[in-house]
RODRENFI-728739 format. One record per residue (C-alpha): residue number from 1; residue in three letters; x, y negated, z. Coordinates in pm, 1 decimal, always signed. Example, Ala and Ser with C-alpha at 12.3 -4.5 7.8 and 13.67 -1.06 7.14 Angstrom:
<sites>
- 1,ala,+1230.0,+450.0,+780.0;
- 2,ser,+1367.0,+106.0,+714.0;
</sites>
This chain:
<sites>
- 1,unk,+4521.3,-802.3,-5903.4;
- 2,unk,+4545.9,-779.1,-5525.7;
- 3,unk,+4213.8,-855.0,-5339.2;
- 4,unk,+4261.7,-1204.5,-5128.0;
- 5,unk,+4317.0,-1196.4,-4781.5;
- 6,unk,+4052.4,-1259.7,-4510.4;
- 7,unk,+4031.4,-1369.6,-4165.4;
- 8,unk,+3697.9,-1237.5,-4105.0;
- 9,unk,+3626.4,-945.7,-3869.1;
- 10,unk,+3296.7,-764.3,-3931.5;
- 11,unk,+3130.1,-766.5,-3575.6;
- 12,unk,+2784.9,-659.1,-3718.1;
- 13,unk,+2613.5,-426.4,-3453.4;
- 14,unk,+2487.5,-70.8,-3575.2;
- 15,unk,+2168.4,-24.0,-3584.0;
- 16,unk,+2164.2,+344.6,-3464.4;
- 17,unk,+2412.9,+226.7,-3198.6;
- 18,unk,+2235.6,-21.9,-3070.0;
- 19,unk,+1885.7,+103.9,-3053.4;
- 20,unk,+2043.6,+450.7,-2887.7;
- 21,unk,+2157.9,+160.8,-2648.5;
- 22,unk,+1857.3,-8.5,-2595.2;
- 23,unk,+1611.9,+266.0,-2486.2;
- 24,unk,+1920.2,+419.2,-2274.3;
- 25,unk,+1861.4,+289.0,-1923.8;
- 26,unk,+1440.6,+268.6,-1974.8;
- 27,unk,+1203.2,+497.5,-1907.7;
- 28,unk,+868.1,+574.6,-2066.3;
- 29,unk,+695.2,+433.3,-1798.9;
- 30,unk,+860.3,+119.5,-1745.0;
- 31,unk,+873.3,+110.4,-2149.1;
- 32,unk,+456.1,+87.6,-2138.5;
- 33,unk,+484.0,-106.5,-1793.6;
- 34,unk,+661.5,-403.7,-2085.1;
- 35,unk,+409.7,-337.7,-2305.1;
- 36,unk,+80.9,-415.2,-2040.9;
- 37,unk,+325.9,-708.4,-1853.1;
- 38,unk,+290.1,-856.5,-2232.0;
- 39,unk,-93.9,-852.4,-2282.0;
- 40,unk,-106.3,-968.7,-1898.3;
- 41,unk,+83.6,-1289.3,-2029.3;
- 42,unk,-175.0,-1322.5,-2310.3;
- 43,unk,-489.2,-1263.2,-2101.8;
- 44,unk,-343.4,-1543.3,-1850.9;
- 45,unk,-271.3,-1760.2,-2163.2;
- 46,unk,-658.6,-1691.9,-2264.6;
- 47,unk,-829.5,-1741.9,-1948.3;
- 48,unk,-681.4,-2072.7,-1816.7;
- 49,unk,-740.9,-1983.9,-1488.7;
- 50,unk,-1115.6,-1914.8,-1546.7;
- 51,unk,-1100.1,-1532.9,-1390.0;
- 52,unk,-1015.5,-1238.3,-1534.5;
- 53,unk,-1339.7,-1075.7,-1516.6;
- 54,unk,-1381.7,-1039.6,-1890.9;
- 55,unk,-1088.6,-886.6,-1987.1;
- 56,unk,-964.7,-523.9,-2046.7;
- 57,unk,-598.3,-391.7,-2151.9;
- 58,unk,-695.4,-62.2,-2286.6;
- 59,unk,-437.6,+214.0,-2327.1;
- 60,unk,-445.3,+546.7,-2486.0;
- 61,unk,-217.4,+852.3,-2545.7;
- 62,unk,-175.3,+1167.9,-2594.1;
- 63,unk,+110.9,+1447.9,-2738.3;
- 64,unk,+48.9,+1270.1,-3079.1;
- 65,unk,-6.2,+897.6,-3067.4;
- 66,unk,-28.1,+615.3,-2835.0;
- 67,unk,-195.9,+309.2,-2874.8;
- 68,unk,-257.3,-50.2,-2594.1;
- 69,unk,-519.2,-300.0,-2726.4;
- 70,unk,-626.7,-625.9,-2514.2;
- 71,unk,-823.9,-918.6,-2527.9;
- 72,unk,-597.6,-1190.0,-2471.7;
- 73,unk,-459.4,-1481.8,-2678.9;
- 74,unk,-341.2,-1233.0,-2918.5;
- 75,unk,+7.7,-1392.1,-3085.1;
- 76,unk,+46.3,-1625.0,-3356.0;
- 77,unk,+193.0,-1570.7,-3722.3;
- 78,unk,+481.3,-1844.5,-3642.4;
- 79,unk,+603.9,-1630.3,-3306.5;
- 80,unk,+614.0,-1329.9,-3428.2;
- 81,unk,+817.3,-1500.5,-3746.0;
- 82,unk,+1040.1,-1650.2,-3544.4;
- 83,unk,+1049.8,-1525.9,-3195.7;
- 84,unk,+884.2,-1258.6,-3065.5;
- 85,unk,+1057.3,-984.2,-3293.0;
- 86,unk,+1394.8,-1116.6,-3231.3;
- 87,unk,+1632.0,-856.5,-3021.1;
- 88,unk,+1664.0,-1089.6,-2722.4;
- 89,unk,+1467.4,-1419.2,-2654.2;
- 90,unk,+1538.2,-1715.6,-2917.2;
- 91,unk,+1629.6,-2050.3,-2799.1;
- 92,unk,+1276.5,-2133.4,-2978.3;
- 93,unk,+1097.7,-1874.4,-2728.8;
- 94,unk,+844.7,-2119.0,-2545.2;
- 95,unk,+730.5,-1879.6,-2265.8;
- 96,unk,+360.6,-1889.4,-2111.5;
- 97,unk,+370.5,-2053.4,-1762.6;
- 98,unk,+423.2,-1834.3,-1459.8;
- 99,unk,+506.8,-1511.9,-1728.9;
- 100,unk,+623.4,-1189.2,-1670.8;
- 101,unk,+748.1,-1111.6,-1977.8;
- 102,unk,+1070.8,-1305.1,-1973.1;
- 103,unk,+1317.5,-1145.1,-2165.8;
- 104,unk,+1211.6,-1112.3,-2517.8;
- 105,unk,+1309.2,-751.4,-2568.6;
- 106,unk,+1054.8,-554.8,-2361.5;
- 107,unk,+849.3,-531.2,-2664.2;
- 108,unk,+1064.3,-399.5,-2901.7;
- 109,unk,+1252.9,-165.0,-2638.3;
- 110,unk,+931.7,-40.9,-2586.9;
- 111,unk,+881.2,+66.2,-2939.4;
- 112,unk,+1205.0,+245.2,-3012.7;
- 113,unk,+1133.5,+410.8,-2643.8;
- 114,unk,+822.7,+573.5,-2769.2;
- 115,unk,+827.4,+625.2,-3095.9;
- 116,unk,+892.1,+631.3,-3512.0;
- 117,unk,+644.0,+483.7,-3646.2;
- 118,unk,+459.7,+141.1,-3508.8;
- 119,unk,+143.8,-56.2,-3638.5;
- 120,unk,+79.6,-398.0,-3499.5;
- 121,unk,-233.0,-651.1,-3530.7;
- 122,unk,-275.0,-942.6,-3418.0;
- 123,unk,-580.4,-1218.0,-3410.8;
- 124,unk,-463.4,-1564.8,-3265.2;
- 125,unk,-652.5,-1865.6,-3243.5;
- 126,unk,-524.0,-1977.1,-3559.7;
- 127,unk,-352.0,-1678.5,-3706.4;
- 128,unk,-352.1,-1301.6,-3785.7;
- 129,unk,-137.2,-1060.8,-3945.6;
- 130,unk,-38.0,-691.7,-3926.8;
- 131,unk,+351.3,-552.3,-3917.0;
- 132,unk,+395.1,-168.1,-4013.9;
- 133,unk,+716.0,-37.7,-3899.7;
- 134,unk,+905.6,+271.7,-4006.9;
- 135,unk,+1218.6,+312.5,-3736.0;
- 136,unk,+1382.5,+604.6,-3981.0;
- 137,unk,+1379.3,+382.2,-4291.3;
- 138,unk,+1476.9,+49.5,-4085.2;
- 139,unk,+1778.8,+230.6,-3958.4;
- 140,unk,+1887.8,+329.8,-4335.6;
- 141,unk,+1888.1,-98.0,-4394.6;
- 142,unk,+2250.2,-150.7,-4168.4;
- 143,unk,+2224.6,-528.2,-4289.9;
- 144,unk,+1853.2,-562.6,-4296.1;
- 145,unk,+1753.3,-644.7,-3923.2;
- 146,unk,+1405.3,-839.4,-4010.3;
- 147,unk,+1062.5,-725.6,-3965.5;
- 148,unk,+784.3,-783.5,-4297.3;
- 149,unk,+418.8,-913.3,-4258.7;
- 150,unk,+171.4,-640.9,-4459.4;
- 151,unk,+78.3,-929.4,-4740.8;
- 152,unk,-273.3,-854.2,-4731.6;
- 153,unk,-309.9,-877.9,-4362.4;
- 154,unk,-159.2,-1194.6,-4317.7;
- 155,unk,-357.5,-1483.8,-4295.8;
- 156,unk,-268.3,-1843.9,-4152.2;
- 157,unk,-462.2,-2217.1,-4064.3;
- 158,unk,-756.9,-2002.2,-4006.1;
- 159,unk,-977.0,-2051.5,-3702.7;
- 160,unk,-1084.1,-1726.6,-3545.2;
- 161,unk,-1334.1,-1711.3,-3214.9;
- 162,unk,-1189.7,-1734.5,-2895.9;
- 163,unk,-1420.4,-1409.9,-2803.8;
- 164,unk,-1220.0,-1244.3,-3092.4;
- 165,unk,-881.3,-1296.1,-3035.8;
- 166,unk,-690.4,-949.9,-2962.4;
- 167,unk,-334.8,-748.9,-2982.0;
- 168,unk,-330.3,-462.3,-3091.3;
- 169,unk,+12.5,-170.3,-3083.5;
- 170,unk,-70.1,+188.2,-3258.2;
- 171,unk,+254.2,+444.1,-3238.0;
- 172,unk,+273.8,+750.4,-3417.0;
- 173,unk,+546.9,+1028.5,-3483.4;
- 174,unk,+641.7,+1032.0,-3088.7;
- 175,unk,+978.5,+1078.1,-2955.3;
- 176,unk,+1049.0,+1387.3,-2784.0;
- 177,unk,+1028.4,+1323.0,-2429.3;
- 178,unk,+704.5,+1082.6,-2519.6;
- 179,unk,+560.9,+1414.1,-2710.2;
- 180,unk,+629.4,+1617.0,-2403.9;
- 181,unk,+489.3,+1296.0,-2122.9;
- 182,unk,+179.8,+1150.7,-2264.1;
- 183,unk,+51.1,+1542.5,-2303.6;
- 184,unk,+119.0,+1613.3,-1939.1;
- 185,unk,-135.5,+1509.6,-1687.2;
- 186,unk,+66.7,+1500.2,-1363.3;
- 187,unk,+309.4,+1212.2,-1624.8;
- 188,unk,-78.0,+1077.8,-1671.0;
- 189,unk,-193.1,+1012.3,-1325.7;
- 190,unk,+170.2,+898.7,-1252.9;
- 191,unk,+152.5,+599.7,-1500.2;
- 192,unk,-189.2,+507.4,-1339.5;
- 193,unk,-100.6,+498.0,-994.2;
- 194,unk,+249.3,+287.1,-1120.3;
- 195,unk,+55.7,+39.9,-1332.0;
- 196,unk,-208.9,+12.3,-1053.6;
- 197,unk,+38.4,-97.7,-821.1;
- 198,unk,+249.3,-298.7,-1046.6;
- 199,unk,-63.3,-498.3,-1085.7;
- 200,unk,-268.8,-489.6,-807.3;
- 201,unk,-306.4,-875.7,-792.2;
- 202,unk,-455.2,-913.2,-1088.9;
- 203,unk,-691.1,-620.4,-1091.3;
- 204,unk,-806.3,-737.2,-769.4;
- 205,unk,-886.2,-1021.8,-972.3;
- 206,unk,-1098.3,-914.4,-1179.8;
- 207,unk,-857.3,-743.9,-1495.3;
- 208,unk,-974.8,-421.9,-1584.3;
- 209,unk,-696.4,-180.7,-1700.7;
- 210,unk,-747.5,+171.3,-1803.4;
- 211,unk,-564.3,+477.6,-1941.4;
- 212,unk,-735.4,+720.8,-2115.0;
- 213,unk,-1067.4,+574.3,-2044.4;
- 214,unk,-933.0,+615.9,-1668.9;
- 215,unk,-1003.5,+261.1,-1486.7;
- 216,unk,-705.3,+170.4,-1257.5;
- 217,unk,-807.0,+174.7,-900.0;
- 218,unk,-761.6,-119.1,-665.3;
- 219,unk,-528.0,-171.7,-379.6;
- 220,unk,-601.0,-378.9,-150.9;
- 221,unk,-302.5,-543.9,+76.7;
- 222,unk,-374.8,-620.9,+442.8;
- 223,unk,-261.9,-747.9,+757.7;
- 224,unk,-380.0,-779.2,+1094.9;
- 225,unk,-492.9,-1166.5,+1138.6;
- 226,unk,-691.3,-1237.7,+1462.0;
- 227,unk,-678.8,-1431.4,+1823.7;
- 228,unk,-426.8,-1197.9,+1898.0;
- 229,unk,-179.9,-1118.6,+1635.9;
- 230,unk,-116.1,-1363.3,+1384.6;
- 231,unk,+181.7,-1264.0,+1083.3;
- 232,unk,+445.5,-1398.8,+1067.1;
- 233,unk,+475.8,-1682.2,+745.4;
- 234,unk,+754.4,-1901.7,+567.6;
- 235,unk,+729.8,-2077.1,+249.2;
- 236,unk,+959.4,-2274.8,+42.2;
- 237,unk,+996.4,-2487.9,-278.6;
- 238,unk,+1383.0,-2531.6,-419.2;
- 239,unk,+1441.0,-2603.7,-771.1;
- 240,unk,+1125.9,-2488.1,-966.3;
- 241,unk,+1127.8,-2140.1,-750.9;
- 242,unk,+838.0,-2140.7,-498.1;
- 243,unk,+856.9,-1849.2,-251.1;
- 244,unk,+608.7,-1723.8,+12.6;
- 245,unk,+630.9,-1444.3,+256.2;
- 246,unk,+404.1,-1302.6,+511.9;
- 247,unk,+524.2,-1016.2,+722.3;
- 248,unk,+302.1,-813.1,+1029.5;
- 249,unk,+156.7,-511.8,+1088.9;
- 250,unk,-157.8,-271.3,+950.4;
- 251,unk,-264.3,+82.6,+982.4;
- 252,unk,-1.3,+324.8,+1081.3;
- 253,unk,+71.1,+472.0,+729.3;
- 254,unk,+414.1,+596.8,+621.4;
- 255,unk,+240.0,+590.0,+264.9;
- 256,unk,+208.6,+232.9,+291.0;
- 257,unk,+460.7,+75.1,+534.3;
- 258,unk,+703.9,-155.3,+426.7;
- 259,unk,+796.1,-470.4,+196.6;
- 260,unk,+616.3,-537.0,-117.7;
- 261,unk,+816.1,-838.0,-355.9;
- 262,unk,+585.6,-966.3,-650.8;
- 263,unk,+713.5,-1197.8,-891.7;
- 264,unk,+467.0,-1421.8,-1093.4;
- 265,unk,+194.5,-1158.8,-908.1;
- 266,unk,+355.4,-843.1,-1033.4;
- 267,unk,+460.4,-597.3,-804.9;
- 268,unk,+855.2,-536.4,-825.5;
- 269,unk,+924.7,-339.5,-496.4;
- 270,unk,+629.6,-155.5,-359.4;
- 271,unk,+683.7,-16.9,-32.9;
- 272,unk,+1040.8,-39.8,-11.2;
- 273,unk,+1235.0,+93.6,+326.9;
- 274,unk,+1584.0,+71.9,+135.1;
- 275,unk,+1914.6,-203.7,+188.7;
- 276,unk,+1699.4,-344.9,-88.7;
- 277,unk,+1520.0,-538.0,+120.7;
- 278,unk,+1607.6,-513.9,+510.2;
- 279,unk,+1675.2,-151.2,+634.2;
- 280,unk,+1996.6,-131.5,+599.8;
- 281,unk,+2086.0,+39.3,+977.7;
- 282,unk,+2238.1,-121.9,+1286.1;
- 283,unk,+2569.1,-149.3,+1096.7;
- 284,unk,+2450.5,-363.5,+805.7;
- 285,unk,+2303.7,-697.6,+797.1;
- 286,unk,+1960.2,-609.9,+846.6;
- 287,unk,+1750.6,-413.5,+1072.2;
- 288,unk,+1771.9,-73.0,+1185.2;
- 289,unk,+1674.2,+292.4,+923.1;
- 290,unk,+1335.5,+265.5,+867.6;
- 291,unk,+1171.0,+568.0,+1055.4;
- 292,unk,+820.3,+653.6,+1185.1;
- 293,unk,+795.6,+388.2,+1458.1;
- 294,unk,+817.5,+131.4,+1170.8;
- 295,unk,+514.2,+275.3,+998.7;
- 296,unk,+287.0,-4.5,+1056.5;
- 297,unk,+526.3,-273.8,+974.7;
- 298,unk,+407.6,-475.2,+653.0;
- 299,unk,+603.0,-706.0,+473.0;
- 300,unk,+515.2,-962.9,+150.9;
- 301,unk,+721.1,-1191.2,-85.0;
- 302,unk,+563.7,-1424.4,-342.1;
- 303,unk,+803.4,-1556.8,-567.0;
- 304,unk,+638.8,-1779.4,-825.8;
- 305,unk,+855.8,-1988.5,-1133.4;
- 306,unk,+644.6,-2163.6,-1400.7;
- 307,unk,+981.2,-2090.7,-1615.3;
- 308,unk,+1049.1,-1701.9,-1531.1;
- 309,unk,+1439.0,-1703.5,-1570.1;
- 310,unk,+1454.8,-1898.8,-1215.3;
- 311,unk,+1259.7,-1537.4,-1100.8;
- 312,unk,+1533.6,-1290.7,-920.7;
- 313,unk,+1452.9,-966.4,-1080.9;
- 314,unk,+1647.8,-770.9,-1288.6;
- 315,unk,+1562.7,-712.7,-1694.1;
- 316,unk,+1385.4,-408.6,-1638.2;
- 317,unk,+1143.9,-555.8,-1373.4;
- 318,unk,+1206.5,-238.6,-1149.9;
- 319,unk,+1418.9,-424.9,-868.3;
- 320,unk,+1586.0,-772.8,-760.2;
- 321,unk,+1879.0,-920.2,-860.1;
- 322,unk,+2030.4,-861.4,-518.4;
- 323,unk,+2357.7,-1084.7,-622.7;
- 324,unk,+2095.3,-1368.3,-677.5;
- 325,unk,+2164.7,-1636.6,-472.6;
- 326,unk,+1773.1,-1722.5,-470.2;
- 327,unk,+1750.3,-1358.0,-358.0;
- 328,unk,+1975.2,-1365.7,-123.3;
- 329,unk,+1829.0,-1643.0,+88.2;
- 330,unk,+1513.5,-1522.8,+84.7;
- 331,unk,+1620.6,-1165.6,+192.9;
- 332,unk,+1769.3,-1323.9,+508.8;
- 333,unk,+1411.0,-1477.3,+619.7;
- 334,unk,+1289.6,-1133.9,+544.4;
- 335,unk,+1512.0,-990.4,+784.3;
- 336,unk,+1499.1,-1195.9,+1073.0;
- 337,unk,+1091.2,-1230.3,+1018.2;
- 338,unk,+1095.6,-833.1,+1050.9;
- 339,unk,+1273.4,-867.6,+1340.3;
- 340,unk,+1016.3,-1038.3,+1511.6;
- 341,unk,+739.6,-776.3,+1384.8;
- 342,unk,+976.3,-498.0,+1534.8;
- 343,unk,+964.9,-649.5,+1877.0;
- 344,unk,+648.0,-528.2,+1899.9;
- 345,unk,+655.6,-203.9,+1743.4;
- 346,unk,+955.1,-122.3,+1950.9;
- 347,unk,+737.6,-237.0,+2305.8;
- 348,unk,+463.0,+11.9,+2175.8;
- 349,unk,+714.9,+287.5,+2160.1;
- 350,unk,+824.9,+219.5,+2506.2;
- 351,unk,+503.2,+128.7,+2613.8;
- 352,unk,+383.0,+521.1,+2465.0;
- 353,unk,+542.4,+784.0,+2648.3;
- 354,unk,+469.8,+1087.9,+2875.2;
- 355,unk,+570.4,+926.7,+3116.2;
- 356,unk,+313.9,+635.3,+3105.1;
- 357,unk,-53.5,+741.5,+3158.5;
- 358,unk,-261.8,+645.5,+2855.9;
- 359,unk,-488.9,+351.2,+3085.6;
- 360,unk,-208.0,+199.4,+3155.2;
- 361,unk,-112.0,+134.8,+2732.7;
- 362,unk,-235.6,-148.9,+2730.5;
- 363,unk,-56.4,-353.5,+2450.2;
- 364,unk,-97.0,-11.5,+2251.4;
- 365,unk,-519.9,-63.9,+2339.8;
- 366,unk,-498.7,-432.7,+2207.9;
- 367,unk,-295.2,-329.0,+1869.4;
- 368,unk,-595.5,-42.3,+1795.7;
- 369,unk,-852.5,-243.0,+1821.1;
- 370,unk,-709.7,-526.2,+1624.3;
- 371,unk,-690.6,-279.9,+1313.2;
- 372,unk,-1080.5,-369.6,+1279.7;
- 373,unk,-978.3,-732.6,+1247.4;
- 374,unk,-764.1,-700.5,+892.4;
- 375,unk,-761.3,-954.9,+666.7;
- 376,unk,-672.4,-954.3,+308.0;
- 377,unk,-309.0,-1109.2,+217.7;
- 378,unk,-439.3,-1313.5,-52.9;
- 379,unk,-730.3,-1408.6,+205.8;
- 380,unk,-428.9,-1480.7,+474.9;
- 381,unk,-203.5,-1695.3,+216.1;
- 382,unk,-516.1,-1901.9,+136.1;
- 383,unk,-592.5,-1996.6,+475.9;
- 384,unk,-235.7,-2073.5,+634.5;
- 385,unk,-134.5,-2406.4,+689.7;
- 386,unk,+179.3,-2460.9,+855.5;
- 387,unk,+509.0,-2376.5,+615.4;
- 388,unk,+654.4,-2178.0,+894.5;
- 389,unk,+539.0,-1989.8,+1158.1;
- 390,unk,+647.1,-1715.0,+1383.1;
- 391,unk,+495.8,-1338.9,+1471.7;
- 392,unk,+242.6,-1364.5,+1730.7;
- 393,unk,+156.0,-1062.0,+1953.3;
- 394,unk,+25.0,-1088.7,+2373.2;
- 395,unk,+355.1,-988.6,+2473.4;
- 396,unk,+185.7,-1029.8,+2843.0;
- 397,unk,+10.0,-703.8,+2785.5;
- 398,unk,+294.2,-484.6,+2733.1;
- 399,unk,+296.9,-258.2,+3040.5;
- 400,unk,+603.6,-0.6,+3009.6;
- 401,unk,+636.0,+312.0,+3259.3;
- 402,unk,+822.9,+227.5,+3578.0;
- 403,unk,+1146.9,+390.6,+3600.0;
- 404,unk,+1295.1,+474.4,+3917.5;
- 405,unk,+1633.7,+607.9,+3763.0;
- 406,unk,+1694.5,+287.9,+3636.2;
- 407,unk,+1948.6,-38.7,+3725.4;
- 408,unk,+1928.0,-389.8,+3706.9;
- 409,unk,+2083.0,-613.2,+3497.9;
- 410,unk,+2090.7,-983.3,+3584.7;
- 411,unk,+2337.3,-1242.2,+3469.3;
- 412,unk,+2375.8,-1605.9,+3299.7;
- 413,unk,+2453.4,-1727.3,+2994.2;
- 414,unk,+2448.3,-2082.8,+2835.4;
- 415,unk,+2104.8,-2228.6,+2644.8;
- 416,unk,+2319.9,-2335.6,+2339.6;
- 417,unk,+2453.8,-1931.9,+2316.9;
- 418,unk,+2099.7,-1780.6,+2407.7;
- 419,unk,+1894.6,-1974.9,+2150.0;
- 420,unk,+2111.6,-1841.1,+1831.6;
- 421,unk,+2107.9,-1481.9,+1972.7;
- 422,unk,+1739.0,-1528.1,+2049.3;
- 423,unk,+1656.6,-1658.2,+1747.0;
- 424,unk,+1822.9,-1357.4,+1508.8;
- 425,unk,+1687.3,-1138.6,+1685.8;
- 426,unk,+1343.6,-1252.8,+1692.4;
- 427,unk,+1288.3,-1247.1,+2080.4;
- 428,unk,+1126.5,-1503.6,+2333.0;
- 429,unk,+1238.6,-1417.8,+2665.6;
- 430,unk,+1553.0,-1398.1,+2856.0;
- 431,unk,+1441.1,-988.4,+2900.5;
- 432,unk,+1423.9,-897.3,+2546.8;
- 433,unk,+1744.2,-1058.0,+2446.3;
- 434,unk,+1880.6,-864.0,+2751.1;
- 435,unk,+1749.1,-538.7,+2658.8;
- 436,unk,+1812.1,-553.9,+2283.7;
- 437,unk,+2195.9,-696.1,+2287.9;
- 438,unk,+2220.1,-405.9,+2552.9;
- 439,unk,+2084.0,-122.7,+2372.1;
- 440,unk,+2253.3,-298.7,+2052.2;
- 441,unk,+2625.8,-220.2,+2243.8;
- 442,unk,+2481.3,+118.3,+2375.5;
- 443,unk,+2409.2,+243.3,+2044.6;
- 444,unk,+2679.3,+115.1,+1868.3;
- 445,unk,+3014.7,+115.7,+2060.7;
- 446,unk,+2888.9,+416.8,+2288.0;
</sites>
């Protein structure tokens, strides 16, 4: 008897395939950067806004295992049941406000990324349980994609003590290149300084975050704030995506210099001097190669969504979505706001030569004694008032060499032509436009 036709195609995904898949484009660092973005979220979820003083993400490893405990709201029974272990976020997913973990497969990615074998507790409010999984004998299970509770561990409509609440992740049997890594010490202080960037907000708050009993420094982000030299600052509110962004100048540091983009308070781009952001040369849409007369140039971007999806980063938090159209208009305020900051870099350059005896610096004398007058960026953001203001600097002070081999330029132009070029390239006065569209045709068509 001949079998009956069907008009099903099997599209089940392989296992092996897709896990292979999964951990492809990760690395181990961004795989346990996931992991401490997810007990960020619960700590946040704990501490209502009450400081993060009390709280500790703890994370330990070594050639043979590697474990991350935290204090946070731990997760619940019902999540993990029906959301939290799916591969990708459910439609039932309700994310924590203002989250970082936004995708719903960090966690798991994570896992497969680091190792064979994975042990995770949880205490919730009103919930714990424990989930033992073996990766070798999942994979043998093609059809069998689910996850099971240890029976004995699981325990529901309980009430457990806030002060108890916890998450727990224990990994054993390593992956190669984790076996190799979490040995290694240079890999070790690597992850530290990474993490401490990634979440230098919040340990600045107060979170405590350590690797291998190794407590995560602080960074602290400043700019110069005084009588003088005010940042520049824009801030804006469209469709559930708030955005801030101060931009000015600190110590001259090639280590530091640059734009820093956080998203719900974690870093994304630290430092960055790439197209990424604004330095894309004199023939892209930005600003001129960043180079060592930029070093004291500081940019920051705030982008804050209650729901996370409206945030324009990509899935593995390591950039932004530069095709975002969310992106994309706040990249072009970045621009022209660095534009203004590199007015006066560019004066103190000219301002700084042989050729100029050093008494006669003076916007160079003003700009090194206003490093003693920094101000914290969180300090800064707390303070400012108006939603848009413009770089500040005593442009009266700048005092360049006289040149005798030089000639003068003088002509007219309309107010309604001047004010657009004036205004992209961040420049007051009829002389700076001058120069700059000058040395812009100079440098590009000669």
């Amino acid at each position: 008897m001949s079998k009956p036709k069907t008009f099903l195609v099997d599209a089940d995904p392989a296992k092996g395939f897709f896990v292979s898949m999964l951990v492809k484009d990760i690395t181990l660092k961004d795989a346990i950067g996931d992991l401490v973005d997810n007990s960020v979220d619960a700590i946040k979820e704990k501490s209502d806004n009450s400081g993060l003083s009390q709280y500790h993400i703890k994370i330990d490893m070594d050639s043979k295992t590697f474990s991350i405990t935290d204090n946070g709201y731990g997760m619940e029974s019902e999540v993990a049941r029906k959301t939290a272990f799916n591969f990708g976020k459910s439609d039932q997913h309700q994310l924590v406000d203002y989250s970082i973990g936004q995708f719903g497969i960090g966690m798991k990615r994570a896992f497969f990324k680091i190792g064979k074998n994975i042990s995770v507790f949880s205490k919730a409010p009103s919930s714990q349980f424990k989930i033992d999984i073996d990766v070798l004998e999942w994979l043998t299970k093609p059809k069998e994609w689910k996850f099971h509770f240890n029976k004995d561990s699981l325990k529901e409509n309980i009430k457990n003590s806030k002060s108890d609440t916890c998450f727990k992740v224990n990994i054993k049997d390593l992956n190669a290149d984790a076996q190799v890594s979490f040995g290694d010490p240079k890999f070790i202080d690597s992850l530290i300084k990474e993490i401490a960037l990634e979440h230098m907000l919040n340990i600045n708050k107060g979170l405590r975050i350590s690797v291998n009993n190794i407590d995560l420094p602080t960074n602290l982000i400043s700019l110069v704030n005084n009588d003088s030299i005010k940042p520049a600052y824009f801030e804006e509110e469209k469709n559930g995506l708030k955005v801030k962004i101060l931009a000015g100048i600190s110590d001259y540091n090639a280590d530091d210099g640059g734009w820093y983009v956080f998203c719900n308070e974690r870093l994304i781009l630290a430092k960055d001097t790439s197209a990424a952001t604004v330095w894309t040369g004199t023939r892209g849409d930005g600003v001129p190669l960043w180079h060592s007369q930029y070093y004291r140039f500081r940019g920051f971007v705030f982008f804050e969504a209650n729901d996370s999806s409206k945030l324009p980063w990509n899935t593995t938090k390591t950039g932004m979505d530069v095709d975002s159209p969310a992106y994309k208009n706040v990249r072009g305020k970045m621009i022209s706001m660095t534009r203004e900051v590199l007015g006066l870099l560019d004066k103190l350059k000219d301002e700084k030569t042989k050729d100029n005896p050093e008494e006669n610096r003076t916007l160079n004398k003003m700009v090194d004694s206003s490093l003693k007058q920094k101000s914290e960026v969180s300090k800064i953001l707390n303070e400012v008032t108006a939603s848009h203001s413009s770089f500040q600097y005593p442009v009266e002070l700048y005092n360049p060499p006289r040149k005798t081999n030089v000639v003068k330029i003088s002509y007219q132009v309309s107010k309604n032509e001047f004010e657009p070029v004036s205004d992209h390239l961040g420049s007051k006065t009829p002389k700076d436009v001058g120069l700059k569209t000058f040395k812009y045709f100079y440098e590009n068509e000669l």
